[in-house]
MARKE-56937 format. One line per field, with one value per residue: x, y, z of N, C-alpha, C in turn; residue number from 1; residue in one letter. Coordinates in steps of 0.2 Angstrom, whole numbers, plus 5000, padded with zeros to 4 digits. Example, Ala and Ser with C-alpha at 12.3 -4.5 7.8 and 13.67 -1.06 7.14 Angstrom:
nu <- 5066/5064;
nv <- 4972/4989;
nw <- 5039/5035;
cau <- 5062/5068;
cav <- 4978/4995;
caw <- 5039/5036;
cu <- 5066/5064;
cv <- 4984/5000;
cw <- 5039/5039;
k <- 1/2;
r <- A/S;
//
This chain:
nu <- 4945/4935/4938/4945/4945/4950/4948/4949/4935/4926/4924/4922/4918/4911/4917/4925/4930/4938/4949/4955/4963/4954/4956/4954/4947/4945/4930/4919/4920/4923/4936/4944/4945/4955/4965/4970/4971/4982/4991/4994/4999/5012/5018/5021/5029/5041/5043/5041/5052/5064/5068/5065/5077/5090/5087/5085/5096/5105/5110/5112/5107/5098/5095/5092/5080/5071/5074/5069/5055/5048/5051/5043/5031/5032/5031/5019/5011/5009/5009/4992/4987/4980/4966/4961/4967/4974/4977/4983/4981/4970/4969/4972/4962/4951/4951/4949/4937/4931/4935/4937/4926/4928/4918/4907/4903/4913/4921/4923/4926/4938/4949/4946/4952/4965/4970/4971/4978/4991/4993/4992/5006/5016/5015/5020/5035/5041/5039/5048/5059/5063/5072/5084/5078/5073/5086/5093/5084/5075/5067/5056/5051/5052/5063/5062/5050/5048/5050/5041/5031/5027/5033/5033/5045/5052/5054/5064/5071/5067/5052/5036/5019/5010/5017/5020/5006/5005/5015/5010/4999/5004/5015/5007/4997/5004/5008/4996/4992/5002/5001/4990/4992/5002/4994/4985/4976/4975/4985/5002/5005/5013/5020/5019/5017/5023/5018/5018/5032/5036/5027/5032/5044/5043/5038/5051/5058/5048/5052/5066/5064/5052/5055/5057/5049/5040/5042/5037/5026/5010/4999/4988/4985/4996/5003/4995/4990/5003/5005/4995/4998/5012/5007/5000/5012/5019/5022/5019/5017/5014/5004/5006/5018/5035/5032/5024/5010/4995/4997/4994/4982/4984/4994/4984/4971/4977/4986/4972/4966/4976/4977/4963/4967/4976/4969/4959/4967/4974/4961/4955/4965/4973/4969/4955/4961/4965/4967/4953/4947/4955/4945/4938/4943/4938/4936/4929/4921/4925/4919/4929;
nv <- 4786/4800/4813/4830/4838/4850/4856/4869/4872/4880/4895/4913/4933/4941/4946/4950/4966/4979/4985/4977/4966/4951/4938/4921/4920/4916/4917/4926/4940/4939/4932/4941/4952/4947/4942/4956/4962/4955/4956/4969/4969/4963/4971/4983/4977/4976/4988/4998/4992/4993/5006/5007/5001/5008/5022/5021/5009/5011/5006/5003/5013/5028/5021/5008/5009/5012/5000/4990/4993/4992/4979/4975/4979/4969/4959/4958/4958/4949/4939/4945/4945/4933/4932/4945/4953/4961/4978/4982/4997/5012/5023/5015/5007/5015/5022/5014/5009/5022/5020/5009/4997/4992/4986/4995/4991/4983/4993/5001/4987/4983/4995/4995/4985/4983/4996/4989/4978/4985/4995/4984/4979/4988/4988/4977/4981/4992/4985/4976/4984/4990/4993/4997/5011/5016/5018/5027/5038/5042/5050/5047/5057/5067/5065/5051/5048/5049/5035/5029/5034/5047/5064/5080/5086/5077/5078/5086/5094/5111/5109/5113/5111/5110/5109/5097/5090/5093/5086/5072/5070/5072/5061/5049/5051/5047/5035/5027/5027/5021/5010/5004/5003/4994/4982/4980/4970/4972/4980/4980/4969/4962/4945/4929/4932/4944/4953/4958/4960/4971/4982/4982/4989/4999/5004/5007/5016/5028/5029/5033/5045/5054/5054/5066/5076/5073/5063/5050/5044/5039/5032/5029/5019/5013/5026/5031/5019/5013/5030/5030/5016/5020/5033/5027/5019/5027/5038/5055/5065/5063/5063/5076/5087/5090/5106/5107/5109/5100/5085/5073/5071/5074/5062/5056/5063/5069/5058/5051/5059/5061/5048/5048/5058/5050/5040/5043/5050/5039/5030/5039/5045/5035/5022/5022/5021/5010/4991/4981/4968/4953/4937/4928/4913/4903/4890/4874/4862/4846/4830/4816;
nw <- 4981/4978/4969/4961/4948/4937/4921/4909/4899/4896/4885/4889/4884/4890/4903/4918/4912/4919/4929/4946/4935/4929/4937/4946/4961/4980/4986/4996/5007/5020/5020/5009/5017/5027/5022/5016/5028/5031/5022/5021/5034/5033/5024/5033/5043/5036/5030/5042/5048/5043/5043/5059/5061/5053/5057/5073/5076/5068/5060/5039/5026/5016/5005/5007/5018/5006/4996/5005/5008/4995/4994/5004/5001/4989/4995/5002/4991/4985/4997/5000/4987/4978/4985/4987/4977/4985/4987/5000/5004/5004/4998/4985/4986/4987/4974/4965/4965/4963/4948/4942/4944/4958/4971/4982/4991/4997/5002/5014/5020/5019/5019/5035/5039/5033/5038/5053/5049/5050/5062/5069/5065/5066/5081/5086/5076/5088/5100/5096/5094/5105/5115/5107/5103/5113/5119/5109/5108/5122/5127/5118/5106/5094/5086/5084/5082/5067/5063/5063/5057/5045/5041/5038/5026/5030/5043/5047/5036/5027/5025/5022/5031/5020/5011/5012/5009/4997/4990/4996/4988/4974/4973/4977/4967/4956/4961/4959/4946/4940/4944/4940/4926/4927/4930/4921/4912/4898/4893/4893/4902/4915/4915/4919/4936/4938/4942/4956/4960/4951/4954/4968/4964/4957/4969/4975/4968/4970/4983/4983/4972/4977/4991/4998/5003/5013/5016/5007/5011/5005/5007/5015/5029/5029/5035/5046/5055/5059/5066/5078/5082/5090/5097/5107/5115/5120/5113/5114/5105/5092/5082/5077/5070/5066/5071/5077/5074/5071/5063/5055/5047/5036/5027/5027/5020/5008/5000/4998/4987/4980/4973/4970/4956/4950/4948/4939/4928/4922/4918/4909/4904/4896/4897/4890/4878/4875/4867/4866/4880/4880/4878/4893/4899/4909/4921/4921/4931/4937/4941/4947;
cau <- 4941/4932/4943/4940/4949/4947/4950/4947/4930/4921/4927/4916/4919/4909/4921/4926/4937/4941/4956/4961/4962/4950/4956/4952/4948/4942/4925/4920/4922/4930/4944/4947/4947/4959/4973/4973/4973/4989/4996/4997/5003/5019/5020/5024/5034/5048/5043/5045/5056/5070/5067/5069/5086/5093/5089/5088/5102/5112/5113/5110/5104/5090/5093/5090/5075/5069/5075/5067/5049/5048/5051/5040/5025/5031/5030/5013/5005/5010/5003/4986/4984/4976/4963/4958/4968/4982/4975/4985/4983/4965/4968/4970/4953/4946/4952/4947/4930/4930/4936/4938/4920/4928/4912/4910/4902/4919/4930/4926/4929/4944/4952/4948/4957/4971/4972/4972/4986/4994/4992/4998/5012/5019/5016/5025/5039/5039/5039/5054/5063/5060/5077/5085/5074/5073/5094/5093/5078/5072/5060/5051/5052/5049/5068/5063/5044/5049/5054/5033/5025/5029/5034/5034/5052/5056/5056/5073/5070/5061/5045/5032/5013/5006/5022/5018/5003/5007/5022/5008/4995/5008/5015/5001/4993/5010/5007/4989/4994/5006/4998/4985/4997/5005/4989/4979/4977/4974/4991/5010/5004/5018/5019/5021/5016/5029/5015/5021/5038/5037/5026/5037/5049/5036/5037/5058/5058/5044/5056/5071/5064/5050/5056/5062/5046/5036/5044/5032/5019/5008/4995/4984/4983/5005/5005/4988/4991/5010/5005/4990/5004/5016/5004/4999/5017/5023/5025/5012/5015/5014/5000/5008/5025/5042/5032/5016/5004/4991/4998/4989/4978/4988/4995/4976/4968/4984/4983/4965/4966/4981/4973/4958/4969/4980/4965/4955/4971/4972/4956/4951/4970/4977/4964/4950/4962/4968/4960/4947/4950/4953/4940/4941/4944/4933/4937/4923/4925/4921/4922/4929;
cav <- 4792/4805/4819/4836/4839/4858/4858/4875/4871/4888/4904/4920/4937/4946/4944/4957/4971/4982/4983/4974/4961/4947/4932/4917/4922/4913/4921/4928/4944/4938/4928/4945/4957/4942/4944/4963/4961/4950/4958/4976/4966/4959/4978/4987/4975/4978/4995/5001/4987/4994/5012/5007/4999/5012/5028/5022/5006/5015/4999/5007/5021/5027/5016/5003/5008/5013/4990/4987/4995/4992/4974/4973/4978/4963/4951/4959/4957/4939/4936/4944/4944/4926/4932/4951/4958/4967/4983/4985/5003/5015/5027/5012/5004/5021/5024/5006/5010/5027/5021/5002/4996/4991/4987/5001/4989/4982/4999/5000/4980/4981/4999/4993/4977/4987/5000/4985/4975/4991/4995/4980/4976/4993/4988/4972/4983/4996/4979/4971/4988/4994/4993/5001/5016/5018/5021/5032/5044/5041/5053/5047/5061/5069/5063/5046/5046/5046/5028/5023/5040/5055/5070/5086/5088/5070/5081/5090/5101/5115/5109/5116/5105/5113/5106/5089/5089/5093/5078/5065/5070/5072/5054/5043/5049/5042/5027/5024/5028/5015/5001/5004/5003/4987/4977/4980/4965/4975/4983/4975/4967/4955/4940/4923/4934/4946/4961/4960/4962/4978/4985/4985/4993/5007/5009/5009/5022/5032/5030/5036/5052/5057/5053/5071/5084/5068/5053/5044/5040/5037/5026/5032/5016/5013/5031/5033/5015/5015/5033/5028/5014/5026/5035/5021/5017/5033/5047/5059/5070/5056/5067/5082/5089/5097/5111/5109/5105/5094/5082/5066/5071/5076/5058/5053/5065/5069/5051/5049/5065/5059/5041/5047/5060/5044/5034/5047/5050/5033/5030/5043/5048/5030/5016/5021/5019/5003/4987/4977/4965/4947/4931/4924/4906/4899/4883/4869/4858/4838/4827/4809;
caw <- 4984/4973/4968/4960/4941/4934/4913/4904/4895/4893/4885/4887/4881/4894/4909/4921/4908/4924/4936/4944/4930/4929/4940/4948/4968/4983/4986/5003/5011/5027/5016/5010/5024/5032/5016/5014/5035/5032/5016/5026/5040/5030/5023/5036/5046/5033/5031/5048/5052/5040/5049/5064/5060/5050/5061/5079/5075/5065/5052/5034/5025/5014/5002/5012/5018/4998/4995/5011/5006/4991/4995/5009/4997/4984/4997/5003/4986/4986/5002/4998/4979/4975/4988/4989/4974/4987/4986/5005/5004/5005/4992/4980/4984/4984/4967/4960/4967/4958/4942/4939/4945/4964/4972/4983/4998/5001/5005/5020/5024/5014/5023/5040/5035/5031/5047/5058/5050/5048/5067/5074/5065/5069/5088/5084/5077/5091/5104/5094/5095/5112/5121/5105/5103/5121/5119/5104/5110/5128/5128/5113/5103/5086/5084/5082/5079/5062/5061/5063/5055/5041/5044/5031/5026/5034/5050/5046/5032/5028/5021/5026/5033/5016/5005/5012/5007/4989/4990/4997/4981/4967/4973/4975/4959/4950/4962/4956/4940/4935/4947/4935/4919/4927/4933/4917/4907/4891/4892/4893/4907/4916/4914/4925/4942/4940/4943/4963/4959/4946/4959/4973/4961/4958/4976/4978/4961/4972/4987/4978/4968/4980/4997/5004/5006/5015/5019/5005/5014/5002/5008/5021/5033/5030/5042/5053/5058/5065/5071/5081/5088/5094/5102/5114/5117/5123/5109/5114/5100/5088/5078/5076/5065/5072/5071/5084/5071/5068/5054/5055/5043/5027/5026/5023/5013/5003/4998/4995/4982/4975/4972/4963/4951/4947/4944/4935/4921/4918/4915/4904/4898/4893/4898/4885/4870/4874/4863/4872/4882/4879/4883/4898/4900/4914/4920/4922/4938/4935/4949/4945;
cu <- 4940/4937/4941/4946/4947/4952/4945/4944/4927/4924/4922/4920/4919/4912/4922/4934/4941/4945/4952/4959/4959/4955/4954/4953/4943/4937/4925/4923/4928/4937/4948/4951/4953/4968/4974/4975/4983/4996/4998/5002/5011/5022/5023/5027/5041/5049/5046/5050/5065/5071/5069/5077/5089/5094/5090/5094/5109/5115/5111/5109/5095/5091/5092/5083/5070/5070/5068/5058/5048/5048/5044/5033/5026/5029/5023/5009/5004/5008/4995/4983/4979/4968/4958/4960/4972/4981/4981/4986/4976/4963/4969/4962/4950/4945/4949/4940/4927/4931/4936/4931/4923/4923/4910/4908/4907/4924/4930/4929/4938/4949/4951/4952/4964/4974/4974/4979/4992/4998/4997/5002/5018/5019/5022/5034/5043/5041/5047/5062/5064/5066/5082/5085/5074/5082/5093/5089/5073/5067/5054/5047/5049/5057/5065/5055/5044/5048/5046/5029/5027/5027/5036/5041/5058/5058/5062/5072/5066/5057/5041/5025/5012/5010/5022/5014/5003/5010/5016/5004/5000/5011/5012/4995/4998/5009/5002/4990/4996/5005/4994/4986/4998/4999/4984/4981/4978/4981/4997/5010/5010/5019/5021/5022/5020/5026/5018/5026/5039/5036/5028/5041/5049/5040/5044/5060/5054/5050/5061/5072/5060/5050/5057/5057/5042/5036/5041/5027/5015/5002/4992/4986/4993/5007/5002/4989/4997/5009/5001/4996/5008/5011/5002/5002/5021/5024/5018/5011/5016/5008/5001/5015/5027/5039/5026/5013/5002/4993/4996/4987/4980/4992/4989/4972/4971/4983/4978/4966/4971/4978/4965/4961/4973/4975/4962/4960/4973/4966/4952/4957/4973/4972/4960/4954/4967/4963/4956/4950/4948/4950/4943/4940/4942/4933/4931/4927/4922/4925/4922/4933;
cv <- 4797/4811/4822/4837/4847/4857/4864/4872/4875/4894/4908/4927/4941/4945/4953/4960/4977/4981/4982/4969/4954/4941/4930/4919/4918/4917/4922/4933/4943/4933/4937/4950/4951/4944/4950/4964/4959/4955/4964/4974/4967/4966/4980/4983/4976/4984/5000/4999/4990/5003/5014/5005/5003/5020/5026/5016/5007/5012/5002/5011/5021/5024/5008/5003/5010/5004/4990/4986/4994/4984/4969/4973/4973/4958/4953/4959/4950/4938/4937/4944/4939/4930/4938/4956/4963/4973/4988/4992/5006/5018/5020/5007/5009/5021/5017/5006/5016/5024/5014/4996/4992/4992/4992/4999/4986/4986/5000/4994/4982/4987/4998/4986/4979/4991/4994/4983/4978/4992/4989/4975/4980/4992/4981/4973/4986/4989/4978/4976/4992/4996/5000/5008/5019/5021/5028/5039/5039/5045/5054/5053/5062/5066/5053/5043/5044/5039/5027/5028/5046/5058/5075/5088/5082/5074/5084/5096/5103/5113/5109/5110/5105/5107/5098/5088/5088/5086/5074/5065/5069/5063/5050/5045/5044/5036/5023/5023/5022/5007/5000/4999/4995/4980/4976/4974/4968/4978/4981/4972/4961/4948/4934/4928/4936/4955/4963/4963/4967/4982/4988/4989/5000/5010/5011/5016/5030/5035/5035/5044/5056/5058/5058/5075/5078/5063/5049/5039/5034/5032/5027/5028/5013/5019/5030/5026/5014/5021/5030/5021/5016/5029/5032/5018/5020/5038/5050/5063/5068/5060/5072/5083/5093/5103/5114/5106/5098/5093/5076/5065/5071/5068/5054/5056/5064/5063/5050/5054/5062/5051/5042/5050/5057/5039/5037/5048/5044/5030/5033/5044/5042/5024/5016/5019/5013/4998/4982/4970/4956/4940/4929/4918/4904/4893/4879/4863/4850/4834/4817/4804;
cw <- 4978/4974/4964/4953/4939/4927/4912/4899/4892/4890/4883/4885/4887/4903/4912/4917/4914/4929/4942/4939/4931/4932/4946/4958/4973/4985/4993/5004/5017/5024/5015/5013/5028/5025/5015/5023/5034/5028/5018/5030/5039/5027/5028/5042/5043/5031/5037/5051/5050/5044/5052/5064/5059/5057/5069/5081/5072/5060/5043/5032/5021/5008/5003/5014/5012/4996/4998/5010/5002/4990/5000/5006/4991/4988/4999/5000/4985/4990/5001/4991/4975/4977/4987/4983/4977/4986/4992/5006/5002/4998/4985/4980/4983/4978/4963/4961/4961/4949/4937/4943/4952/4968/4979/4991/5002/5001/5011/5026/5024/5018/5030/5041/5036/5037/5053/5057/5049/5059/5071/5073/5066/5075/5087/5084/5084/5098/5101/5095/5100/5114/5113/5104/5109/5121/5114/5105/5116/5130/5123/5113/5097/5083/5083/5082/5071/5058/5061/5056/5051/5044/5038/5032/5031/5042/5051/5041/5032/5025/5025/5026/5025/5010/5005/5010/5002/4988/4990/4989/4976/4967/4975/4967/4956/4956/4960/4950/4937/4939/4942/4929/4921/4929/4927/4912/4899/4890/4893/4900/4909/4916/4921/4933/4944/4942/4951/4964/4955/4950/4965/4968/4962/4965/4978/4973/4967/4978/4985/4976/4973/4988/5000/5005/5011/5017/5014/5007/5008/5000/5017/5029/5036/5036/5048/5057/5061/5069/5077/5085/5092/5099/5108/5116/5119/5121/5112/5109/5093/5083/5076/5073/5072/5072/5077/5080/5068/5062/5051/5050/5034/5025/5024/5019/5008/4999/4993/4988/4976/4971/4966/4959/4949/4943/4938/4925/4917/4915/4910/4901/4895/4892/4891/4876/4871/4870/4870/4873/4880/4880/4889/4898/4908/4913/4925/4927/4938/4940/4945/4950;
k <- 1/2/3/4/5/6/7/8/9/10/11/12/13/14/15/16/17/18/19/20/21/22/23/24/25/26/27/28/29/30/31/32/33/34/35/36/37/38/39/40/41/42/43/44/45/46/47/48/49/50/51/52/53/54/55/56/57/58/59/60/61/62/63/64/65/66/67/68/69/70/71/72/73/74/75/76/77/78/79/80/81/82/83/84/85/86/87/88/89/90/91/92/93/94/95/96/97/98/99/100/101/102/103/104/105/106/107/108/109/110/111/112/113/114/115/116/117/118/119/120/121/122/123/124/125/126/127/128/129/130/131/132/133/134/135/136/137/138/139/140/141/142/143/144/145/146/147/148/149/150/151/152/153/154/155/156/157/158/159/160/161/162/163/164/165/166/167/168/169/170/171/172/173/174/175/176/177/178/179/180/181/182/183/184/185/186/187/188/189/190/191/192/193/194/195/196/197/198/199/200/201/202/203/204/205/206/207/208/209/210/211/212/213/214/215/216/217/218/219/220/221/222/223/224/225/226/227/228/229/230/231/232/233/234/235/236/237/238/239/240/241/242/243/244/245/246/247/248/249/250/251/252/253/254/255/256/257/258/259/260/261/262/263/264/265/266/267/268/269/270/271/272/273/274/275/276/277/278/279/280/281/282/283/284/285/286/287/288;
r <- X/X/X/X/X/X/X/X/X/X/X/X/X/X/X/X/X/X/X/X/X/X/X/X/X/X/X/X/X/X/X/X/X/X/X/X/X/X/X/X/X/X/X/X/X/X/X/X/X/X/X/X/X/X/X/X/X/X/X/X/X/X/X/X/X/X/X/X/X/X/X/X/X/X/X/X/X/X/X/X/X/X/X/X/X/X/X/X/X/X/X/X/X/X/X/X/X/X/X/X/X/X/X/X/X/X/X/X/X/X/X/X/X/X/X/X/X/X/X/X/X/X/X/X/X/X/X/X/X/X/X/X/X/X/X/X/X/X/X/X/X/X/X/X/X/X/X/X/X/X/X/X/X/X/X/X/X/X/X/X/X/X/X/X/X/X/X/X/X/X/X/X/X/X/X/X/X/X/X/X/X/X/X/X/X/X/X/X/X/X/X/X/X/X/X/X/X/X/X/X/X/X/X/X/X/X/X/X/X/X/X/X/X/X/X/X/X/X/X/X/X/X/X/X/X/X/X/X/X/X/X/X/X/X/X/X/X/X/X/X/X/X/X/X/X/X/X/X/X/X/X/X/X/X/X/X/X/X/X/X/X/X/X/X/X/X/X/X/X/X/X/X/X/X/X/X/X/X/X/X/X/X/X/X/X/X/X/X;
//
C-alpha cells in the first residue's frame, strides 16, 4: 500500500517570527475552535473541580487549589496546542492579535470556543457536586458561589469592586507577559514540549502571590463561563459581589486591559532586542 514519508528537505528564512512560535498545525478553523473548545474544557474541570473540593468538601486548601490550576492549564495546553496554539483564555488571543500578528478573523472563533468549554464543563462540575454543595450552602449563596466565579477580596476581605479590578489588570499583564517570554522561539525558549508545563507553573506562582484581592481570575472566559453556569443552576446572584454589585464585568475587562499591557511590554520592552529568528525547517511530503 502506498504510504506517506515526511523528510525535512526545505529551509526558508521567511517563516512566521511572531508568537506563538512557528509550528507545524493542522489547518482549519473548526479543528481549532474544537481544541481551544477541549483545552478550556479540561481547564476548568480541574480548576473549579479543586474548588469545589476544597471549600464545600472540606478536602485541602489553597494550595491545592494553586497545584490543581495550574495543572489544569498544563494539561489543557497539551490537549490543545498541536492544533490551535492553546491560547484557552480571551485576553491572550486578544493580545496575540494586538501584538504578535494573531489573525484578528479568528478572535472571535477562538473566544467563543473558549466560553462554551468553559461553560459546560463548569456545568459538568456543578452536576458532579450537586449533593455536596447542596449540604454546605443550601441556599446557593455568595458563600459558596465562589467555587464557580471571583469575587473581590475572594468574597471575605475587604477589597473593594474597584481593588479587583486593579488585581485582574496587574495579574494577567504578568500572565501575558511571561507566556510571551516562554513561548518565543527567539528567547530561552523550552525545550522537548516543556512550554505547557512552565506555564502552568506561571499559573501556580500567579496563584500563590496574586490570589487574595481577586481570586485570579484572570482569564475572562475561566469566570463569565462558570458564572453564567451557576446562574442557570440556582445562584441568582451569580453576577453580583458580597456587596450587591454588578461584578461580572470586571473579571473581563480587567483581563482584556491586563492582556494588552502584558503584550504591549513585551513587545516593545523585551521582544524587539532579541536576535532574529532562526530558519524554519519545512518538511517536504513524498509518497512511496
Amino acid at each position: 500500500m502506498p504510504r506517506t514519508a515526511t523528510t525535512p528537505t526545505k529551509t526558508t528564512s521567511g517563516g512566521n517570527t511572531e508568537l506563538p512560535s512557528g509550528v507545524l498545525r493542522i489547518p482549519g478553523l473548526t479543528g481549532e475552535m474544537a481544541a481551544e473548545f477541549f483545552g478550556t474544557f479540561v481547564l476548568i474541570l480541574f480548576g473549579t473541580g479543586v474548588v469545589a473540593q476544597v471549600v464545600a468538601g472540606g478536602i485541602g486548601d489553597h494550595d491545592s487549589i494553586a497545584w490543581a490550576w495550574g495543572l489544569g492549564v498544563t494539561l489543557g495546553i497539551y490537549t490543545a496546542g498541536r492544533i490551535s496554539g492553546a491560547h484557552l483564555n480571551p485576553a491572550v488571543t486578544v493580545a496575540l492579535a494586538l501584538f504578535q500578528n494573531f489573525p484578528w478573523r479568528k478572535v472571535a472563533p477562538y473566544v467563543s470556543a473558549q466560553f462554551l468549554g468553559a461553560f459546560l464543563a463548569a456545568l459538568v462540575v456543578r452536576w458532579n457536586y450537586t449533593e455536596v454543595i447542596g449540604k454546605f450552602d443550601p441556599g446557593h449563596t455568595i458563600k459558596s458561589q465562589g467555587i464557580f466565579s471571583t469575587l473581590p477580596g475572594n468574597g471575605a476581605l475587604p477589597v473593594s469592586a474597584m481593588g479587583g479590578f486593579r488585581d485582574q489588570i496587574i495579574g494577567t499583564a504578568i500572565l501575558v507577559f511571561l507566556v510571551f517570554a516562554i513561548t518565543d522561539a527567539r528567547n530561552s525558549a523550552p525545550l522537548a514540549n516543556l512550554a505547557p508545563l512552565l506555564v502552568g507553573l506561571l499559573v501556580v506562582a500567579i496563584g500563590m502571590a496574586w490570589g487574595t484581592d481577586a481570586g485570579y481570575a484572570i482569564n475572562p472566559a475561566r469566570d463569565f463561563g462558570p458564572r453564567l453556569a451557576t446562574y442557570f443552576t440556582g445562584y441568582g446572584g451569580a453576577f453580583r459581589d458580597q456587596y450587591g454589585g454588578l461584578y461580572w464585568w470586571i473579571p473581563i475587562v480587567g483581563p482584556l486591559i491586563g492582556g494588552a499591557v502584558g503584550g504591549a511590554l513585551y513587545k516593545y520592552g523585551l521582544q524587539r532586542f532579541l536576535p532574529p529568528a532562526e530558519p524554519v525547517v519545512e518538511p517536504a511530503r513524498t509518497t512511496a
